[in-house]
C-alpha positions in Angstrom: 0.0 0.0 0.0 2.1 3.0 -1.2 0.2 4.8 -3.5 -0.4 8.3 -2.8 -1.3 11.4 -5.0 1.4 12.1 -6.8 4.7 14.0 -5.4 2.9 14.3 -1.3 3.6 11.4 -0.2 1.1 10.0 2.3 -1.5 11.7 3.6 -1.6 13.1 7.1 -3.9 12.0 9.5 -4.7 13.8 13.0 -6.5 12.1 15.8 -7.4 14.5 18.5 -7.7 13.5 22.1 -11.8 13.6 21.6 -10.8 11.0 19.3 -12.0 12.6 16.3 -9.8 12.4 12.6 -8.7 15.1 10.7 -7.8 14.3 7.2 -5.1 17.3 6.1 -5.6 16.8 2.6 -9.2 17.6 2.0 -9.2 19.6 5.3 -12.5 17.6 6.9 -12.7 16.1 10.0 -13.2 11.5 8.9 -14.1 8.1 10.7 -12.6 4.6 10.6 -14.5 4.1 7.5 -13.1 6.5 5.2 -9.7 5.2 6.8 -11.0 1.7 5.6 -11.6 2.8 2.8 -8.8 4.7 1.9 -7.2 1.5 2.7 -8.9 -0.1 0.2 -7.9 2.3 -2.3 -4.3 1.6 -1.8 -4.2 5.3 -0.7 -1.3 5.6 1.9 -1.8 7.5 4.9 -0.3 7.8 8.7 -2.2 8.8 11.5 -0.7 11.2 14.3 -1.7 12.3 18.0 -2.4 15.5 17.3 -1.0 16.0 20.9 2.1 14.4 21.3 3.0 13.9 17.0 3.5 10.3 17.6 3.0 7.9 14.8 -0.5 6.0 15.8 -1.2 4.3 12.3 -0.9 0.8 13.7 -2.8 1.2 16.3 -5.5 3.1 14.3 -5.2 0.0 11.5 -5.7 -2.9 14.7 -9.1 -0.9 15.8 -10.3 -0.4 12.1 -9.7 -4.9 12.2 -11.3 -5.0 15.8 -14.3 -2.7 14.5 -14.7 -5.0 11.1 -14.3 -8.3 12.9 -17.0 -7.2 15.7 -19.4 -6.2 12.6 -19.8 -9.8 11.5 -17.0 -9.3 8.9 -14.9 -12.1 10.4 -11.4 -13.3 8.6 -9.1 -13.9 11.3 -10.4 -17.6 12.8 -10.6 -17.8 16.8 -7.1 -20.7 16.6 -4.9 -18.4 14.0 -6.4 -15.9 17.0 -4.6 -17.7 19.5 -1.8 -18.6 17.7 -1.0 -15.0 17.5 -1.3 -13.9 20.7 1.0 -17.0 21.7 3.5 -15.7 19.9 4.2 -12.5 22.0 7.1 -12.9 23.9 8.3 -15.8 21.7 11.8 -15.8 20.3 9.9 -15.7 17.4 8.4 -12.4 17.7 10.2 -10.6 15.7 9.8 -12.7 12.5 6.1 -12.8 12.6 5.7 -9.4 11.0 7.6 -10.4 7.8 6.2 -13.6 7.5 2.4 -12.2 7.9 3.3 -9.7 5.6 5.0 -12.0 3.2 2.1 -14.2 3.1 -0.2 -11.0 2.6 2.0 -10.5 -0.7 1.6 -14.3 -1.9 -1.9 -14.5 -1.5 -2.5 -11.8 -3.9 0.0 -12.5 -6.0 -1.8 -15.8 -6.0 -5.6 -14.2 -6.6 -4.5 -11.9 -9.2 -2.8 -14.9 -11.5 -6.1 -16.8 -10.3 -8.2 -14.2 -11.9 -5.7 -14.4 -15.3 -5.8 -18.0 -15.7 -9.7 -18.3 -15.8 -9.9 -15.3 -17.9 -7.1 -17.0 -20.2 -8.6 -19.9 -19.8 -11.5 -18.7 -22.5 -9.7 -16.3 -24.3 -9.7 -17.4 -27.7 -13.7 -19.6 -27.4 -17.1 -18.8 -27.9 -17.2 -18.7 -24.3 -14.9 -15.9 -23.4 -17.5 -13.0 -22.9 -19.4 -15.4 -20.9 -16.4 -16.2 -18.6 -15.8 -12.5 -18.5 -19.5 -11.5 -17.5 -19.4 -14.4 -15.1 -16.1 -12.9 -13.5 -17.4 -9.6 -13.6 -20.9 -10.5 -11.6 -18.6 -12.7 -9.2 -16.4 -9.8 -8.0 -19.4 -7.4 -7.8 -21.3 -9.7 -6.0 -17.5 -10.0 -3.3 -17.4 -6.4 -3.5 -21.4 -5.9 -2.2 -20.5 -6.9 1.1 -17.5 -5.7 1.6 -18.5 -2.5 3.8 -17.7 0.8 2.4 -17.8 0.0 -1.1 -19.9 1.8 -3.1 -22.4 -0.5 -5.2 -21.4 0.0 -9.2 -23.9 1.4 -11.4 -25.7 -1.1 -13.2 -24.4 -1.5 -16.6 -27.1 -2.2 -19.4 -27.4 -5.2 -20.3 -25.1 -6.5 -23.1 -27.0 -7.2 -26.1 -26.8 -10.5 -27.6 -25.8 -10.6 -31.0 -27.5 -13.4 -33.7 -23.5 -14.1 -34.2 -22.6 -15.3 -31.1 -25.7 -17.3 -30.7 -24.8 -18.8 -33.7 -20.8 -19.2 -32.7 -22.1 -20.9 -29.4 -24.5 -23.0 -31.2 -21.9 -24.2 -33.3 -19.2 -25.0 -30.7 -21.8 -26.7 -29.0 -22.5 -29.0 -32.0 -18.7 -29.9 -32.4 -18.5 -30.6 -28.9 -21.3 -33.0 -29.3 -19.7 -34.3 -32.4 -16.6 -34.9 -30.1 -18.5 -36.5 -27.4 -20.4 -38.9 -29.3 -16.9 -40.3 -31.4 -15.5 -40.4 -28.3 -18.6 -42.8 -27.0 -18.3 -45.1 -30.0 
């Protein structure tokens, strides 16, 4: 997560000892939310006591989890929970971090060359807009309850075409051709 507008670096947040946020790019006072989403975003940021100038982002990210996690939104299981927590004070301590945040990295690394295989997977058949629409509706169906996220305006529906009707019939038919050579 270090994208920021271009040439400020991250953007500055206060929290003031009545606990509200001030964002000092747009000049407006904020909640966990739009930190969540901003998070979301990929926009980088770092919270400060307005007080004292110490750096508070962690502690600001852990109640934005604790706040998503006591909404229902659970991703963190009760045993990786305790796992965790076991491993403060460990002489492992101080590798957790990088291992967490390697394994962050992997995962979507690993979801993003998900995503390209299946769309890969129909790129040159009949069936690739299918597969595409299909992906499509998936990730806005993930994205409608993700909290924050603004539901997409509904696209019109794509209108079907006699050609690819026809294209679909056709593989169809050669499939069935397959099939039934295969069966004799």
């Amino acid at each position: 997560m270090k994208k920021a507008t271009p040439g400020t670096g991250p953007v500055i947040i206060k929290k003031y000892a009545n606990r509200r946020l001030y964002n000092t790019e747009t000049s407006s006072y904020i909640t966990l939310d739009h930190l969540a989403a901003m998070t979301r975003e990929g926009r980088d940021f770092k919270v400060i006591d307005a007080k004292s100038e110490e750096d508070i982002t962690h502690n600001v990210l852990t109640q934005i989890i604790m706040e998503e996690e006591a909404r229902g939104q659970t991703m963190l299981p009760v045993n990786f929970l305790r796992q965790l927590i076991a491993l403060y004070g460990d002489s492992m301590q101080a590798m957790v971090p990088g291992y967490l945040e390697a394994s962050m990295d992997s995962f979507r690394r690993n979801q993003e060359q998900f995503k390209s295989a299946v769309e890969g997977a129909f790129a040159n058949s009949p069936f690739a807009e299918i597969a595409k629409r299909n992906i499509a509706m998936f990730e806005a169906a993930a994205n409608a309850f993700k909290p924050g996220t603004a539901a997409p305006a509904a696209e019109p529906a794509a209108e079907s075409s006699g050609d690819d009707v026809a294209a679909l019939k056709a593989e169809l038919a050669r499939l069935q051709d397959k099939i039934e050579k295969l069966g004799k």
